[in-house]
Every structure is written in structure tokens, then in C-alpha cells.
Backbone as CSV, one residue per row, in Angstrom:
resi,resn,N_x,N_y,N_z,CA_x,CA_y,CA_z,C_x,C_y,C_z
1,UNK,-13.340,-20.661,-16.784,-14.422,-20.243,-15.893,-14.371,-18.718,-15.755
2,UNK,-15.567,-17.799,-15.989,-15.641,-16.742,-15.970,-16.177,-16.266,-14.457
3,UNK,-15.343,-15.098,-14.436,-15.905,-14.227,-13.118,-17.021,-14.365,-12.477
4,UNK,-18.093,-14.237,-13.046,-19.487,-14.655,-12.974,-19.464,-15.825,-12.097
5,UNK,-19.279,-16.951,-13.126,-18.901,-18.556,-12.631,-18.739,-18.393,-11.252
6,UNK,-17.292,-17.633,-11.454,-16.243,-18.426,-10.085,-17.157,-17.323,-8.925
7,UNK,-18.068,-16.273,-8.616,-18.472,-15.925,-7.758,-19.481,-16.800,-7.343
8,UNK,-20.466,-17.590,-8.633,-21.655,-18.017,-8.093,-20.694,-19.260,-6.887
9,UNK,-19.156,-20.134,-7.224,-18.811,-20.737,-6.433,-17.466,-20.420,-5.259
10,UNK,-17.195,-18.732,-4.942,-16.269,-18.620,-4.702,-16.854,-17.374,-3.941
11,UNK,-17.687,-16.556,-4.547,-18.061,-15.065,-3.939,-18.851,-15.062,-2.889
12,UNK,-18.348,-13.606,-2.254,-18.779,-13.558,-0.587,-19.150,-12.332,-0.885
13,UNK,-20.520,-11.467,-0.046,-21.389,-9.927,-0.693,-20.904,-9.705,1.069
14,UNK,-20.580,-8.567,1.291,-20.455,-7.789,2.463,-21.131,-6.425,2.568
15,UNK,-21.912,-5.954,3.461,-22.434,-5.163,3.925,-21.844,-3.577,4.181
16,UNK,-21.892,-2.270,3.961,-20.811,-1.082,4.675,-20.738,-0.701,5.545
17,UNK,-19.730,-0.663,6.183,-19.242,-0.800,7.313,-18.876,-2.279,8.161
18,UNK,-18.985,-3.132,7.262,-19.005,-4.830,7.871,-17.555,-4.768,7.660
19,UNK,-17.067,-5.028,8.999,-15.503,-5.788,9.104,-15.159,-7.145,8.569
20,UNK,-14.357,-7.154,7.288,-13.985,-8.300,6.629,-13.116,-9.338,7.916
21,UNK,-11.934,-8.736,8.133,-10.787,-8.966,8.999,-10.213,-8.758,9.674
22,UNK,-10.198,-8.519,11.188,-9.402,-7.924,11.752,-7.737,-8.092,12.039
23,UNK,-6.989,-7.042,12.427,-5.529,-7.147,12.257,-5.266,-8.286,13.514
24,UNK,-4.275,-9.037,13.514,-4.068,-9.764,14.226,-4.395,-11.099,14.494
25,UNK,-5.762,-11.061,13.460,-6.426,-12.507,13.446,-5.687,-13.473,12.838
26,UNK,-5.938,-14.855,12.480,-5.103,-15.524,12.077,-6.303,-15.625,10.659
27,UNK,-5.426,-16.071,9.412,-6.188,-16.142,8.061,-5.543,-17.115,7.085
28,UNK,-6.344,-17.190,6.788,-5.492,-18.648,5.592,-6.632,-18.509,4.357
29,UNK,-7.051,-16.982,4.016,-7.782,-17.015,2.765,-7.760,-15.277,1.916
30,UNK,-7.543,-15.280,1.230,-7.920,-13.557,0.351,-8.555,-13.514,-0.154
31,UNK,-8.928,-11.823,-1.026,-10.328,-11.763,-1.491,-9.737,-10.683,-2.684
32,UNK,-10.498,-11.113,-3.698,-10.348,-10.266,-5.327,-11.946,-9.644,-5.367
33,UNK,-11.805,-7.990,-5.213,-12.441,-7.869,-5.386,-13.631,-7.583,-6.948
34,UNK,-14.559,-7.633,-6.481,-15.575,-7.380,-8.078,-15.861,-6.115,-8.149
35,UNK,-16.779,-5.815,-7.204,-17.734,-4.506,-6.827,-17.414,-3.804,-5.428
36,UNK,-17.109,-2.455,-5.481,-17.421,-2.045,-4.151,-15.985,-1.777,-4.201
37,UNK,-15.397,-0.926,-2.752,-14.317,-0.290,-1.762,-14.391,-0.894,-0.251
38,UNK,-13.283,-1.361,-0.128,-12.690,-1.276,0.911,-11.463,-0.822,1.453
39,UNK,-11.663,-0.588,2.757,-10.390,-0.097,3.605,-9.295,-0.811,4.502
40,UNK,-8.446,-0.254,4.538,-7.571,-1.337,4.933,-6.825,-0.122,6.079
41,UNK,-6.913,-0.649,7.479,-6.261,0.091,7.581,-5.467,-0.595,9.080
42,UNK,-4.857,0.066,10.081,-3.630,-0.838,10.516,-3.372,-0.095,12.270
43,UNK,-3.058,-0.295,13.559,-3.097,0.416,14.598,-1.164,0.392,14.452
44,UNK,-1.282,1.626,14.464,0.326,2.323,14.907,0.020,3.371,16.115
45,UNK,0.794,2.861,17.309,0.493,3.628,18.557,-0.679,3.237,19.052
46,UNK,-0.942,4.441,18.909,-2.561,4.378,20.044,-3.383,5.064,18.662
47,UNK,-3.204,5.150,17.722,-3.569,5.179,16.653,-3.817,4.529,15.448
48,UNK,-5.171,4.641,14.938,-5.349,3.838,13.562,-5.169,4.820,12.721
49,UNK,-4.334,3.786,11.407,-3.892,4.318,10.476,-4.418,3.942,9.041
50,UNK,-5.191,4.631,8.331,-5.655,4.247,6.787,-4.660,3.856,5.991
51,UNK,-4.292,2.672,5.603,-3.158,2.477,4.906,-3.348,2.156,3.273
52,UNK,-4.535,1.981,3.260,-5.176,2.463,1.570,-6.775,2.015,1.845
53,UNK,-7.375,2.411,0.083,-8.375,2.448,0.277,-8.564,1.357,-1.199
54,UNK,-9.489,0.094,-1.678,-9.315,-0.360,-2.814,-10.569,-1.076,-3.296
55,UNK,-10.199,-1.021,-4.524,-11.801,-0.929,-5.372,-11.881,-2.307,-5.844
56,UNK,-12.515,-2.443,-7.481,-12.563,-3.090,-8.326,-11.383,-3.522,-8.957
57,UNK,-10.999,-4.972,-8.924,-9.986,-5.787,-9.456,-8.780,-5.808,-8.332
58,UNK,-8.905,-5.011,-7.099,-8.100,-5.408,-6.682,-7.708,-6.275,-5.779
59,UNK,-6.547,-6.744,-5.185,-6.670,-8.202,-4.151,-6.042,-7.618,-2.608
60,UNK,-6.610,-8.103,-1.557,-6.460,-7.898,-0.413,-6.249,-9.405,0.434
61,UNK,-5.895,-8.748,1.345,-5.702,-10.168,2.596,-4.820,-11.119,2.196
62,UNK,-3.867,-11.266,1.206,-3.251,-12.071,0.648,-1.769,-12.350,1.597
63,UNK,-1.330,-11.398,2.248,-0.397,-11.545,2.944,-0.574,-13.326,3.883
64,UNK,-1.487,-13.215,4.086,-1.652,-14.539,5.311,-2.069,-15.651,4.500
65,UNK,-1.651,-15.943,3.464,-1.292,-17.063,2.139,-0.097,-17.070,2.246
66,UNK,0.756,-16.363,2.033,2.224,-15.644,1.441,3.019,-16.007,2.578
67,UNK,2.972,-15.156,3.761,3.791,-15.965,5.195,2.962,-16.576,6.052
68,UNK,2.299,-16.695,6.362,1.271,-17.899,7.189,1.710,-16.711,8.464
69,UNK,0.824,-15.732,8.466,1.219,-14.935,9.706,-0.361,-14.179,9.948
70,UNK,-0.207,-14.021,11.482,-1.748,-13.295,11.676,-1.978,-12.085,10.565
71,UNK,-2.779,-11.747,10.312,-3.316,-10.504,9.625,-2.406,-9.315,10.157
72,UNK,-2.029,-8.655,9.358,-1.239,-7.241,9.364,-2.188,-6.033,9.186
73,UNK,-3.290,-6.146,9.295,-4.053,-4.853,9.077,-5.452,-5.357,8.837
74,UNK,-6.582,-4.358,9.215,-7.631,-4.516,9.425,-8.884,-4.462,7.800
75,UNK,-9.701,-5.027,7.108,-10.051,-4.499,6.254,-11.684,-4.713,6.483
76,UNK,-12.234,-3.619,5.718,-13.693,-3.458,5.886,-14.436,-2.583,5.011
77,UNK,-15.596,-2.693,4.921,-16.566,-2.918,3.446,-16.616,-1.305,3.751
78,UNK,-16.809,-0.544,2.810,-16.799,1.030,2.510,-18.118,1.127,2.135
79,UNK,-18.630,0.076,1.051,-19.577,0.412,0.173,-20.059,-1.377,0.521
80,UNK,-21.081,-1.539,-0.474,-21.292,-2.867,-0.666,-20.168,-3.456,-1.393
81,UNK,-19.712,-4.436,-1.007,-18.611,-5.122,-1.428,-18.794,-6.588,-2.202
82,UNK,-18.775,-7.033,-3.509,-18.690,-8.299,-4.079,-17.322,-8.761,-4.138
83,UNK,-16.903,-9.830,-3.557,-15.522,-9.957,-3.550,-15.651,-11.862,-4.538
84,UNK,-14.584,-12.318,-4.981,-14.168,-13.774,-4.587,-13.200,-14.132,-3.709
85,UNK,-13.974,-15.314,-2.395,-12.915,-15.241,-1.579,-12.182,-16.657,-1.879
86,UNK,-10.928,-16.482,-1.614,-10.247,-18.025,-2.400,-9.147,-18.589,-0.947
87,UNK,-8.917,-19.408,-0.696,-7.971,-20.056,0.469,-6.648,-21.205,-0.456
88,UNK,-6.170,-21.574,-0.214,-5.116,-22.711,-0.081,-5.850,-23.855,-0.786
89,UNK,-6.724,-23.936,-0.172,-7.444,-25.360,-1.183,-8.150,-25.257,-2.369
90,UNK,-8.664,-23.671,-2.483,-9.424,-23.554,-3.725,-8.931,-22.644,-4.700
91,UNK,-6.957,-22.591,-4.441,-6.358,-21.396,-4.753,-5.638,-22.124,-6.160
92,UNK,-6.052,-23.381,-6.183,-5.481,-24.684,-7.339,-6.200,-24.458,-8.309
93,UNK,-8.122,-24.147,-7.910,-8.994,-23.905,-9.251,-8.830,-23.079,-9.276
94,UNK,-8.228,-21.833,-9.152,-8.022,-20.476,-9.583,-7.068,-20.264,-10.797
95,UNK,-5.958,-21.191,-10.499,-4.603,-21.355,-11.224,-5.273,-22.220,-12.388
96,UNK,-5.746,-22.911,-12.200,-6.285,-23.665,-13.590,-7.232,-23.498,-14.730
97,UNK,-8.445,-23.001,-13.776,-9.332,-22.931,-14.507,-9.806,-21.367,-14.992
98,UNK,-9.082,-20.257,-14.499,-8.734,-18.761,-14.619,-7.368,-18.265,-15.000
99,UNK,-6.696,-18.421,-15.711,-4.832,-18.287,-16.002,-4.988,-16.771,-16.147
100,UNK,-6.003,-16.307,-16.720,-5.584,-14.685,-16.830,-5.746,-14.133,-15.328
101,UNK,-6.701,-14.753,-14.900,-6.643,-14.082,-13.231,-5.818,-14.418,-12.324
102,UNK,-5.243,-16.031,-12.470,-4.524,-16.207,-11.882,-2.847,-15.165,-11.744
103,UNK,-2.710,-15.552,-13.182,-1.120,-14.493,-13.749,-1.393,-12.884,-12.765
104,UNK,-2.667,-12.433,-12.545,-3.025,-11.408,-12.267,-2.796,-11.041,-10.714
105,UNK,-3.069,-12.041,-10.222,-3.104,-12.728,-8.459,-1.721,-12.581,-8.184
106,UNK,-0.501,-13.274,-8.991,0.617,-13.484,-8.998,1.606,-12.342,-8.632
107,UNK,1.092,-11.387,-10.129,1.996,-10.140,-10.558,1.462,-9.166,-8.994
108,UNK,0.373,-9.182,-8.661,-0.930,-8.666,-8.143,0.424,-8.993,-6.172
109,UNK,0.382,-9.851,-6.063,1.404,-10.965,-5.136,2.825,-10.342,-4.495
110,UNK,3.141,-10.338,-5.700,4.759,-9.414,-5.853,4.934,-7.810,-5.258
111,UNK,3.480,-7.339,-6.202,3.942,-5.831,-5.922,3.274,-5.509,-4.130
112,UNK,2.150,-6.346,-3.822,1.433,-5.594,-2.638,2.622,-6.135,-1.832
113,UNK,3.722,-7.778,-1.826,4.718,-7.950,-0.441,5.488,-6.302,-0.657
114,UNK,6.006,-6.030,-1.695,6.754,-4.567,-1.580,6.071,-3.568,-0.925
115,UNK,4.797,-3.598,-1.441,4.738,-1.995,-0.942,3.873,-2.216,0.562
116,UNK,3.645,-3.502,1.269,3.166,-3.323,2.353,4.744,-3.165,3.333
117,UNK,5.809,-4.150,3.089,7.008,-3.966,3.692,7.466,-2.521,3.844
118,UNK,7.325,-1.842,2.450,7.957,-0.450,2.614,6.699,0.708,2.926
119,UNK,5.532,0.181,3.068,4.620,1.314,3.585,4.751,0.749,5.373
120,UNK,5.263,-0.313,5.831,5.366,-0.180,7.095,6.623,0.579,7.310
121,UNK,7.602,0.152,6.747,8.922,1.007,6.750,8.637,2.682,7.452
122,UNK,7.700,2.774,6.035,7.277,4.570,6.705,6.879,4.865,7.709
123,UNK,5.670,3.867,7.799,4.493,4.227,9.341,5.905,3.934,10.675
124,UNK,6.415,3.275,10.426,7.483,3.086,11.532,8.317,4.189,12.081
125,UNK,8.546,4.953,11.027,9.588,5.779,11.520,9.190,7.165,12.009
126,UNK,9.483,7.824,13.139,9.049,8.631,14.547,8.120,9.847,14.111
127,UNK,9.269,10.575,12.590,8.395,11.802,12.559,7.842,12.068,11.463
128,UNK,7.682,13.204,11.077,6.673,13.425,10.194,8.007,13.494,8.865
129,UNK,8.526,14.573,9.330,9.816,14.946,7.864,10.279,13.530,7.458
130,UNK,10.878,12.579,8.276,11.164,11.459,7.934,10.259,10.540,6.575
131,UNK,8.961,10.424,7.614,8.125,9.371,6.463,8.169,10.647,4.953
132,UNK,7.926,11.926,5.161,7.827,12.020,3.785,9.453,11.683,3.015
133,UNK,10.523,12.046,3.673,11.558,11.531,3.008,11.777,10.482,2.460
134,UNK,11.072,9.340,3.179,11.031,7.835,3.135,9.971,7.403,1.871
135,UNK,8.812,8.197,1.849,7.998,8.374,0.536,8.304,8.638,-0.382
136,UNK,9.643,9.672,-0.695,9.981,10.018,-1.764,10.925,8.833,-2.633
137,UNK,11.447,8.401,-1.456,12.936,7.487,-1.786,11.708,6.515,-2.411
138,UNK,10.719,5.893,-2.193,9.566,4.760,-2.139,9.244,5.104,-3.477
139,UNK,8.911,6.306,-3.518,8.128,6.550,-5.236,9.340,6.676,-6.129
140,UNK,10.312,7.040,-5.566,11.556,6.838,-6.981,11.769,5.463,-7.414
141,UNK,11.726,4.362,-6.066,11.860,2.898,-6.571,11.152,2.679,-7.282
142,UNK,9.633,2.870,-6.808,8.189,2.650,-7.587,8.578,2.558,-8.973
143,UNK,8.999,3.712,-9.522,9.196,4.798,-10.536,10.047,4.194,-11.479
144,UNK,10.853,3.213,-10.782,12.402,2.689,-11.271,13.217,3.494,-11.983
145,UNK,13.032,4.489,-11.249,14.296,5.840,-11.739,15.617,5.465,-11.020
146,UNK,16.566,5.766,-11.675,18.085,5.818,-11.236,18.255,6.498,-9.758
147,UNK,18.013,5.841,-8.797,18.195,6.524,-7.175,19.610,6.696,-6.867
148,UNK,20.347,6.504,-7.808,21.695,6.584,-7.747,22.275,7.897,-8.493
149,UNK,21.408,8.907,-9.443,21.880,9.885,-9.911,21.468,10.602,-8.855
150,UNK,21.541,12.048,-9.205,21.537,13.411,-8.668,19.463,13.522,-8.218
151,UNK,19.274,14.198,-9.643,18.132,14.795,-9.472,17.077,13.778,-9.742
152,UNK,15.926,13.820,-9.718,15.122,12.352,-9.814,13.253,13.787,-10.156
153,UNK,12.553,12.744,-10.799,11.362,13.503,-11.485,10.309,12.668,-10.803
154,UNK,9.514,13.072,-9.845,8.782,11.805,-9.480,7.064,12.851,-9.627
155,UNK,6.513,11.679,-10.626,5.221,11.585,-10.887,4.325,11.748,-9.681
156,UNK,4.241,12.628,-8.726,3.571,12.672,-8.055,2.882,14.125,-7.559
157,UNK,1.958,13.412,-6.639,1.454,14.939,-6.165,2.185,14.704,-4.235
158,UNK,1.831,16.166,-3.442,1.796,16.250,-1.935,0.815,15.394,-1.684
159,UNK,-0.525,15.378,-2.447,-1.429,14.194,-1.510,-1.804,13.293,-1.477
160,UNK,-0.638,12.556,-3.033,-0.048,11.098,-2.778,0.600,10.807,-1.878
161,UNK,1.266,11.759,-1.426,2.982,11.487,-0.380,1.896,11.390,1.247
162,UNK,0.929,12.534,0.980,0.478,12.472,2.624,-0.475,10.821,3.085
163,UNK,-0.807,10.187,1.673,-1.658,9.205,1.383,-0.709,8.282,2.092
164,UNK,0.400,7.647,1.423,1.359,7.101,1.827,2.132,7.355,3.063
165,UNK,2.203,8.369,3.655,2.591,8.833,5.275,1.287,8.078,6.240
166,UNK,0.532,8.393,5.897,-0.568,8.060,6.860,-1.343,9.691,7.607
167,UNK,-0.419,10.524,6.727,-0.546,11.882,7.667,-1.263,12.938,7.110
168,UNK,-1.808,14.029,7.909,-3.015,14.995,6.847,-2.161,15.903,5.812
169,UNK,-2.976,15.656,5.157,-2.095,16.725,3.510,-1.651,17.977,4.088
170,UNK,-2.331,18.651,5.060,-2.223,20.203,5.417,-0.209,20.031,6.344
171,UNK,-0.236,18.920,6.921,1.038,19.079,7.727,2.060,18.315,6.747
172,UNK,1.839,17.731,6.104,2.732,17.466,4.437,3.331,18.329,4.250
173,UNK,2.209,18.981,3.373,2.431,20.195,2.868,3.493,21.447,3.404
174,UNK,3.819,21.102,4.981,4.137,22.007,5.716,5.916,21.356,5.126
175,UNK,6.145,20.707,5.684,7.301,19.587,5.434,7.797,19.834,4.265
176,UNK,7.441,19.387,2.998,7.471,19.752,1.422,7.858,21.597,1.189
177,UNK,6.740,22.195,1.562,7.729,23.537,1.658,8.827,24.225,2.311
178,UNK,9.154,23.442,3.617,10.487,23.583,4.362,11.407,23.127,3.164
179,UNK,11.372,21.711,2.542,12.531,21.380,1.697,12.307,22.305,0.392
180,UNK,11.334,22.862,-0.188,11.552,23.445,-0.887,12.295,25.048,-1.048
181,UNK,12.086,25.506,0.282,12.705,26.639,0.943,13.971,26.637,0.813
182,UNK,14.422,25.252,1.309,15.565,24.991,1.755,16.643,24.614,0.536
183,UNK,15.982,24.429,-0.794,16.568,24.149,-2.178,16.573,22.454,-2.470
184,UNK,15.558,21.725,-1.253,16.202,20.409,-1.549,15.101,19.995,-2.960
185,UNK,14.127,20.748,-2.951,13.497,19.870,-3.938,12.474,21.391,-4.743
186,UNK,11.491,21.258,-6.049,10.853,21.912,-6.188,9.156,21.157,-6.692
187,UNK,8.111,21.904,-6.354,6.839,21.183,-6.577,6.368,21.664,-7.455
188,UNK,5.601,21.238,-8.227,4.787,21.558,-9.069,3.462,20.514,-9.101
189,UNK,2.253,21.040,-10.064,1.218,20.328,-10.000,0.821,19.156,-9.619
190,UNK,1.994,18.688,-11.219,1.801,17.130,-11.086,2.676,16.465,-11.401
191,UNK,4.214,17.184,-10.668,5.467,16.423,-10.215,6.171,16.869,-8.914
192,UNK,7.222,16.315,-8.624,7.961,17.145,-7.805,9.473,16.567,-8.097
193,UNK,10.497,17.482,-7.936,11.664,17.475,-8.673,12.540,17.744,-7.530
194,UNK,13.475,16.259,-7.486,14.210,16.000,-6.039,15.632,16.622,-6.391
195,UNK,16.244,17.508,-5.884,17.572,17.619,-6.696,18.597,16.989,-6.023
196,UNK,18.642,16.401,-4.985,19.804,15.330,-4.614,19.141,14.227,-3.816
197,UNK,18.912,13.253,-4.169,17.750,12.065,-3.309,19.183,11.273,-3.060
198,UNK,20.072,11.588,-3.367,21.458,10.669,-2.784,21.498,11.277,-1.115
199,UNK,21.623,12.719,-1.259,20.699,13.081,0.472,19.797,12.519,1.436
200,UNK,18.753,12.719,0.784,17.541,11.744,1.116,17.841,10.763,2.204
201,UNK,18.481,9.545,0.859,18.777,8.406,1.056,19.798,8.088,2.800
202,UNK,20.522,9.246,2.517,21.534,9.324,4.247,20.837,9.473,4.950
203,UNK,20.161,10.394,4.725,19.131,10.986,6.239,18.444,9.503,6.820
204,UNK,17.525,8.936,5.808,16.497,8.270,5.939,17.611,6.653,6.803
205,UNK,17.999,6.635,5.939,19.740,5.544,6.431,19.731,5.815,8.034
206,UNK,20.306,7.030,8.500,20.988,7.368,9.521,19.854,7.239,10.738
207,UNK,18.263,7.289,10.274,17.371,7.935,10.962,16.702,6.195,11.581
208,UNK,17.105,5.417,10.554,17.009,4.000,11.066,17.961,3.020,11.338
209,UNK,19.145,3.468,11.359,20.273,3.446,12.340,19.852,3.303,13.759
210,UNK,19.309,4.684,13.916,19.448,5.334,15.047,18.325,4.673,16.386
211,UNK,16.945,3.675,15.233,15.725,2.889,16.072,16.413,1.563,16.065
212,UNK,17.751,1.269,15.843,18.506,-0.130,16.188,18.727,-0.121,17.572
């Protein structure tokens, strides 16, 4: 069954600015999207936080399949949105009668439990220097670089790292050049070059110690 197919019996069209889900609700269904952006984003404090933004092919809301837990974050239509929405009962014809999408759902499964666990990790912790420390350690795993050597090469830019903080690029930026001042790391375009993330790793350790 092709994409097409499975929307004429599976797809839901949302409006921009139409709230898919709110955080906290209870859910027992996700959505792959076709067409369109949505946002996802999450209340830390007395503050909402953009915790990504996602297009075409990708899957959302899946967490509340995975642990049977209210919604962890809020999502809503950016643009016009074509999604397929699939639940528990119709998550059997997905697996059967779609194997490439399914395998896709799966792999798709794995990586968002990681990186929503460790993008709360970040939003959790008090200050600003922290989450970017906590970002860096995040994109070396990403990266599956040796977090156990010295120096580490991470494929990134400052306004990936501020993306992943939740925080504005301009006060990043501020942070990133203290450590670079300071010899812990150096930036460039379109890397940045950690020279001891075995550091890092203590700080970030000690700094969630310390919210026990």
C-alpha cells in the first residue's frame, strides 16, 4: 500500500496554527508526516520552549505509543499540514502492508526516545553554560565519536547548539566565546573543536549531582 493509499485511509489535513496536541493530554496515536511543518514545543518554568521544528517524512507524537504516558510536549501545524495518523489498532496495517515505512517508524522510534530523554536532560538543567556543555557532550554521542579521548571534532554550528538549548543564538554565542577564551574549545564555520570533553563530562556530572 502506497502513501497515497494509506492517507486516502489513515490521513488527517490540519490547518496553520491548528493545535495537533497538547502537552499533558493523554494519546494513544502518532502522526508521519507528508506535507507541511510542525512545531513541537514544551512549557519549562513559566516558559515555552521550541523544542524542534519538523517537516516532511518525519514522525511525531509517538512517545504516547512507546510509554503509555500523557503527551510530553505540545505540537501544532506551522503550515498546512498532511500527516498519516496511525494508533495501536491500525499500527498492525502499517507493519504489514508498508515494511519500508514501517522499518522507518521503528529506526524513526529509537532515535526520537534518545534525543527527547537527552533534549530534556538539557532543558532541565538551571543555566545557560551548562545546557551548552550538555549539548556538546549530546552531539559527540550523536556523532559516535570516542567521548572517552581528549579532543573531539563535532560537526556543528553555535546555532545548532542554541537550537538544542532552547536559548537565543546571541547569548550562546556569548558562552562559546568565554570557553573559547578560556582554551576549552575552538570554533569555526562549520565545526567546533572540543579539546578536553573528558572536562565537559565532570562539570556536566557534578552539575546534576548537585539537582539530587
Amino acid at each position: 500500500m502506497n502513501l497515497e493509499a494509506m492517507f486516502g485511509k489513515f490521513g488527517k489535513i490540519f490547518k496553520p496554527g491548528e493545535i495537533i496536541f497538547c502537552e499533558y493530554e493523554q494519546g494513544n496515536d502518532f502522526y508521519f508526516i507528508l506535507e507541511g511543518e510542525v512545531k513541537i514545543t514544551k512549557i519549562v518554568g513559566e516558559s515555552i520552549k521550541t523544542l524542534d521544528v519538523l517537516t516532511n517524512g518525519d514522525i511525531f507524537g509517538e512517545m504516547a505509543i512507546l510509554e503509555e504516558q500523557p503527551r510530553s510536549a505540545t505540537a501544532s501545524a506551522i503550515t498546512q499540514v498532511k500527516a498519516l495518523n496511525f494508533n495501536r489498532a491500525n499500527f498492525e496495517i502499517l507493519m504489514t502492508k508498508n515494511p519500508q515505512l514501517a522499518l522507518k517508524v521503528l529506526t524513526l522510534f529509537s532515535t526520537r526516545i534518545y534525543d527527547q530523554k537527552r533534549r530534556l536532560q538539557i532543558l532541565l538543567l538551571d543555566d545557560i553554560s551548562s545546557k551548552v556543555l550538555d549539548v556538546i557532550l549530546m552531539l559527540a554521542e550523536k556523532q559516535n565519536d570516542n567521548v572517552y579521548s581528549k579532543e573531539v571534532i563535532l560537526k556543528t554550528t553555535v546555532e545548532d547548539i542554541a537550537h538544542w538549548c532552547g536559548q537565543p543564538s546571541h547569548e550562546v554565542q556569548k558562552v562559546i566565546i568565554q570557553y573559547k577564551k578560556a582554551g576549552k574549545l575552538d570554533v569555526y564555520a562549520d565545526r567546533i573543536v572540543v579539546h578536553n570533553i573528558q572536562e565537559f563530562q565532570r562539570t556536566i556530572s557534578q552539575k546534576r549531582k548537585e539537582r539530587r
